[in-house]
C-alpha positions in Angstrom: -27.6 -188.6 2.1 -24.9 -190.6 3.3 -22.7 -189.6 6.1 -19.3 -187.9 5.9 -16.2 -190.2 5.8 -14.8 -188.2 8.3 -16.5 -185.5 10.7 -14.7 -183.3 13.6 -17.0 -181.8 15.9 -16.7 -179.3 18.5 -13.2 -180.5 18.7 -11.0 -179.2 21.9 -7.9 -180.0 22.3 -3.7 -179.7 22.1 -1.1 -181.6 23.4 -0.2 -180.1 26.8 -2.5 -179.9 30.0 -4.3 -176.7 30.2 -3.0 -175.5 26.9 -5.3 -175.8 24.4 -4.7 -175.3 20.5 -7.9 -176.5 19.3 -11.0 -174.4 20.5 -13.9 -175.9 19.3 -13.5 -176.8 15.8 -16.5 -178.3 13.1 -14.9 -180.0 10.2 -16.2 -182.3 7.4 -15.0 -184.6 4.6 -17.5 -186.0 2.5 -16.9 -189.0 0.2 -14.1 -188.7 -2.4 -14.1 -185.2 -1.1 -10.7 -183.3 -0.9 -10.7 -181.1 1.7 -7.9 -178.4 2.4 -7.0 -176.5 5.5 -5.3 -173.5 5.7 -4.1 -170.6 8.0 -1.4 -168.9 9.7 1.3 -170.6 11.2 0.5 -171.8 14.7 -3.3 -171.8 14.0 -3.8 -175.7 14.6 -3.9 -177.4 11.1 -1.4 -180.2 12.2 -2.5 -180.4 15.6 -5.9 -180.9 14.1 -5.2 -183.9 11.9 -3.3 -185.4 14.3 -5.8 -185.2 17.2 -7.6 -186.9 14.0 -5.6 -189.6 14.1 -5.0 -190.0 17.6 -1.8 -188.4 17.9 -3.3 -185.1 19.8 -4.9 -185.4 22.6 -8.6 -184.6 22.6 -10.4 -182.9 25.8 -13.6 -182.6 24.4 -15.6 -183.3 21.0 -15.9 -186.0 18.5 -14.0 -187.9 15.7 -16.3 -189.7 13.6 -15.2 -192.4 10.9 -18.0 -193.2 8.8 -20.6 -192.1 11.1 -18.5 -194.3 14.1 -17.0 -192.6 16.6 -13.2 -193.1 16.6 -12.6 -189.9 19.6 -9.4 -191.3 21.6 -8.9 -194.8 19.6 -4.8 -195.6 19.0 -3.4 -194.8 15.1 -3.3 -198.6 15.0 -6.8 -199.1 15.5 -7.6 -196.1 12.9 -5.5 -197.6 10.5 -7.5 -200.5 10.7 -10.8 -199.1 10.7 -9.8 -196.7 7.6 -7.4 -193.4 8.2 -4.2 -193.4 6.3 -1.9 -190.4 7.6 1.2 -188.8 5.7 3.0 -187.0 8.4 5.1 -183.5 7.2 8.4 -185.5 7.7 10.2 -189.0 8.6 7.5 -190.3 6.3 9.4 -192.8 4.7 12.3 -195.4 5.9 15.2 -194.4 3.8 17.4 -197.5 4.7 14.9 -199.7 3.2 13.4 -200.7 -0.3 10.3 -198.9 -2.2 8.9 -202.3 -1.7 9.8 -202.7 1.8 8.4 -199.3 2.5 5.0 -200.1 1.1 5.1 -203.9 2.7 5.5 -202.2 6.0 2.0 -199.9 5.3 0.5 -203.0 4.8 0.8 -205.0 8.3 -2.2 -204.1 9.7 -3.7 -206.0 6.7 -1.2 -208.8 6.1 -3.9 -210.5 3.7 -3.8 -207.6 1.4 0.0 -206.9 1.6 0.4 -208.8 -2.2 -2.5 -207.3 -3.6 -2.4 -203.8 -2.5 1.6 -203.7 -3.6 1.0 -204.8 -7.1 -2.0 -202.1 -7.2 0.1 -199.2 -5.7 2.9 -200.2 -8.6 0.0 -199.8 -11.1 -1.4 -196.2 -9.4 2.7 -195.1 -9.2 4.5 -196.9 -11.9 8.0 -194.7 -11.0 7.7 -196.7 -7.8 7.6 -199.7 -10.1 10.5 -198.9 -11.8 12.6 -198.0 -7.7 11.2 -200.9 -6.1 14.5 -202.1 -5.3 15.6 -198.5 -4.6 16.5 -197.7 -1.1 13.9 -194.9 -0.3 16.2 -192.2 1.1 18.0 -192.0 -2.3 15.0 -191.0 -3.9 13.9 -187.6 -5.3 11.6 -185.4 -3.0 8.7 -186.1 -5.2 9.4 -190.1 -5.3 9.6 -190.2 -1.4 6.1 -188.9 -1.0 4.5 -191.2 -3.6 6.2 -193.3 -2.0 4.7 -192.1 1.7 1.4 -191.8 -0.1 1.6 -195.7 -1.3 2.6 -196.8 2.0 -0.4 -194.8 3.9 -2.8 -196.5 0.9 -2.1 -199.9 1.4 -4.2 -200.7 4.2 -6.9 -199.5 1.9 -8.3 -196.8 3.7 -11.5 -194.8 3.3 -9.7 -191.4 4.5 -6.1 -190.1 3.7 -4.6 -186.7 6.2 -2.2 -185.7 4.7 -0.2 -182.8 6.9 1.8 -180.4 4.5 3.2 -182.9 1.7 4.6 -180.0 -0.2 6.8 -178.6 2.3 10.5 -178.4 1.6 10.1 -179.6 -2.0 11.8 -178.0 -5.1 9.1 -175.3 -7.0 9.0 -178.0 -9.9 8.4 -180.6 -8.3 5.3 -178.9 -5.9 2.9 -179.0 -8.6 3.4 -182.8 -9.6 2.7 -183.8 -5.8 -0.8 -182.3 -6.0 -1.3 -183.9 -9.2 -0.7 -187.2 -7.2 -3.3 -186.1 -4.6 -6.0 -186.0 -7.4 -5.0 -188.8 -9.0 -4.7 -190.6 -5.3 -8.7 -189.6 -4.9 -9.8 -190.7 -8.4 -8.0 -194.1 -8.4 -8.0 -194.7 -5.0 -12.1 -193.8 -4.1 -10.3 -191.7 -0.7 -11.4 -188.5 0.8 -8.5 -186.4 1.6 -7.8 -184.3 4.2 -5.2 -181.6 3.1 -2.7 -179.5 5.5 -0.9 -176.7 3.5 0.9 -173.9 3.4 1.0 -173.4 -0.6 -2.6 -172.4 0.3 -3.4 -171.2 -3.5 -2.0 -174.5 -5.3 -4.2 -176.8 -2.6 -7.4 -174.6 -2.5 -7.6 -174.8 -6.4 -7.6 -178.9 -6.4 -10.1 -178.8 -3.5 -13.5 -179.1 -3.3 -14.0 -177.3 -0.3 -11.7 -175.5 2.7 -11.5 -174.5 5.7 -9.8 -171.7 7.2 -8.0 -171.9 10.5 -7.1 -169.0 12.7 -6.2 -169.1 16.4 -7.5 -172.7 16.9 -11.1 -172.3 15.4 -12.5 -172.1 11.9 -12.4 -168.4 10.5 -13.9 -169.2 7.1 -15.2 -172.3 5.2 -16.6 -172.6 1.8 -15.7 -174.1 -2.1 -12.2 -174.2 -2.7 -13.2 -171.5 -6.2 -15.4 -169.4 -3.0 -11.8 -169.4 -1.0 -9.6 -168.3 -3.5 -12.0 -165.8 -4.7 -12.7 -164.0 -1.2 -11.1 -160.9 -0.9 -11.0 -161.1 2.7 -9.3 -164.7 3.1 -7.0 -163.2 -0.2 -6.1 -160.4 2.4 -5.6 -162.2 5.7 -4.4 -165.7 4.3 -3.3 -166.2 0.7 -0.9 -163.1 0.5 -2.8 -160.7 -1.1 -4.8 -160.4 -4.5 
C-alpha cells in the first residue's frame, strides 16, 4: 500500500505559547483522496491546516508529505515539495490580472510557469475568457477558481483548502464544490477540505473528520458522517 500524501500525527500545537489549540490530532489523506474537516467554531480546523502548512506553530507531532517529514519547514519550501494552500480570504490579488494571479503561483517553479498557465486555462476556461481581467472585479465564484489555479500551478501533490465557501452567494456554493471535484480528477490532488457547509462537503468527500475542542471526535466515509445520528445531532444541525 502506498503511503498517504499527506499524514498528521499526534499533532500539538496553536499559535500562542502555552496556549494550545491542537491537542493531539491523527489525520490522513490518501492519494486523490478528498478529505473534509468539520466542527464547531473554535475547534481547530484552520489552525490545523495551517500548522499543515507551516503557518501554526507545531509543539509536538509530525507532518508528513509523501511519507517525508515536512514538521516545521517554511510554506515556501512546502510549496516546493508539493502543498498548495487556498487561505479563507486575501486569496487573490485583485489589482492584478487572472494571468498575473496565476503567474505569481507559479514562481517557485519558474520552468513550469508557461505550461501550467496554458493547462489551468484548459481545467478553468472562464479564467480563459478574464485573463486580462483584474481579479478583484471578478465574481465570488471566479476569484476562487482563480485562488484554486494559482495554488495548482506549482503542481502540487496536496491542495488545503480552509473554508472556500465562506461568504459566497447560495448559488454560487454548490458550483465551488463542483470545482473541488473537478480540481481532484483533472488535477491527480488530494484535498484537504475546511468547511462550515458541513453537509455539501461531507457528501463530495471520501472520508471526514470531525473536530471538537482541538482533537478528533469522529472520523469515517463521508456517506458514514452524514448518516450518523450523533454527528447529525452535535454537528450538522440536526436530522
Amino acid at each position: 500500500m502506498s503511503a498517504p500524501a499527506l499524514s498528521i500525527e499526534q499533532l500539538v500545537g496553536g499559535y500562542v505559547v502555552g496556549v494550545d489549540i491542537l491537542r493531539g490530532i491523527d489525520l490522513r489523506v490518501n492519494p486523490c483522496e478528498i478529505v473534509t474537516i468539520i466542527g464547531p467554531n473554535g475547534a481547530g480546523k484552520s489552525t490545523l491546516v495551517k500548522a499543515a502548512f507551516g503557518l501554526a506553530k507545531v509543539r509536538t507531532g509530525r507532518v508528513l508529505l509523501d511519507g517525508d517529514d515536512v514538521t516545521g519547514c517554511r510554506p515556501n519550501e512546502l510549496v516546493r515539495r508539493g502543498i498548495g494552500y487556498v487561505p479563507q480570504r486575501q486569496n487573490v490579488f485583485p489589482t492584478l490580472s487572472v494571468r498575473d494571479n496565476l503567474m505569481i503561483g507559479g514562481i517557485t517553479r519558474t520552468e513550469l510557469i508557461a505550461e501550467r498557465t496554458e493547462r489551468m486555462f484548459e481545467v478553468f476556461p472562464r479564467l480563459k475568457e478574464r485573463e486580462k481581467q483584474a481579479a478583484g472585479t471578478l465574481s465570488g465564484g471566479e476569484r476562487q477558481m482563480v485562488a484554486f489555479a494559482r495554488a495548482l500551478m506549482p503542481r502540487p501533490s496536496v491542495l488545503l483548502l480552509d473554508e472556500p465557501s465562506a461568504g459566497l452567494a447560495p448559488r454560487i456554493v454548490g458550483e465551488v464544490f463542483e470545482i473541488i471535484q473537478r480540481v481532484r480528477d483533472e488535477a491527480n490532488v488530494s484535498v484537504l477540505l475546511v468547511e462550515q457547509n458541513a453537509r455539501r462537503a461531507l457528501a463530495i468527500s471520501d472520508r471526514g473528520y470531525v473536530l471538537d475542542q482541538g482533537m478528533t471526535a469522529y472520523e469515517g466515509t463521508g456517506t458514514e458522517l452524514l448518516a450518523d445520528p450523533k454527528v447529525g445531532e452535535l454537528y450538522l444541525g440536526g436530522a
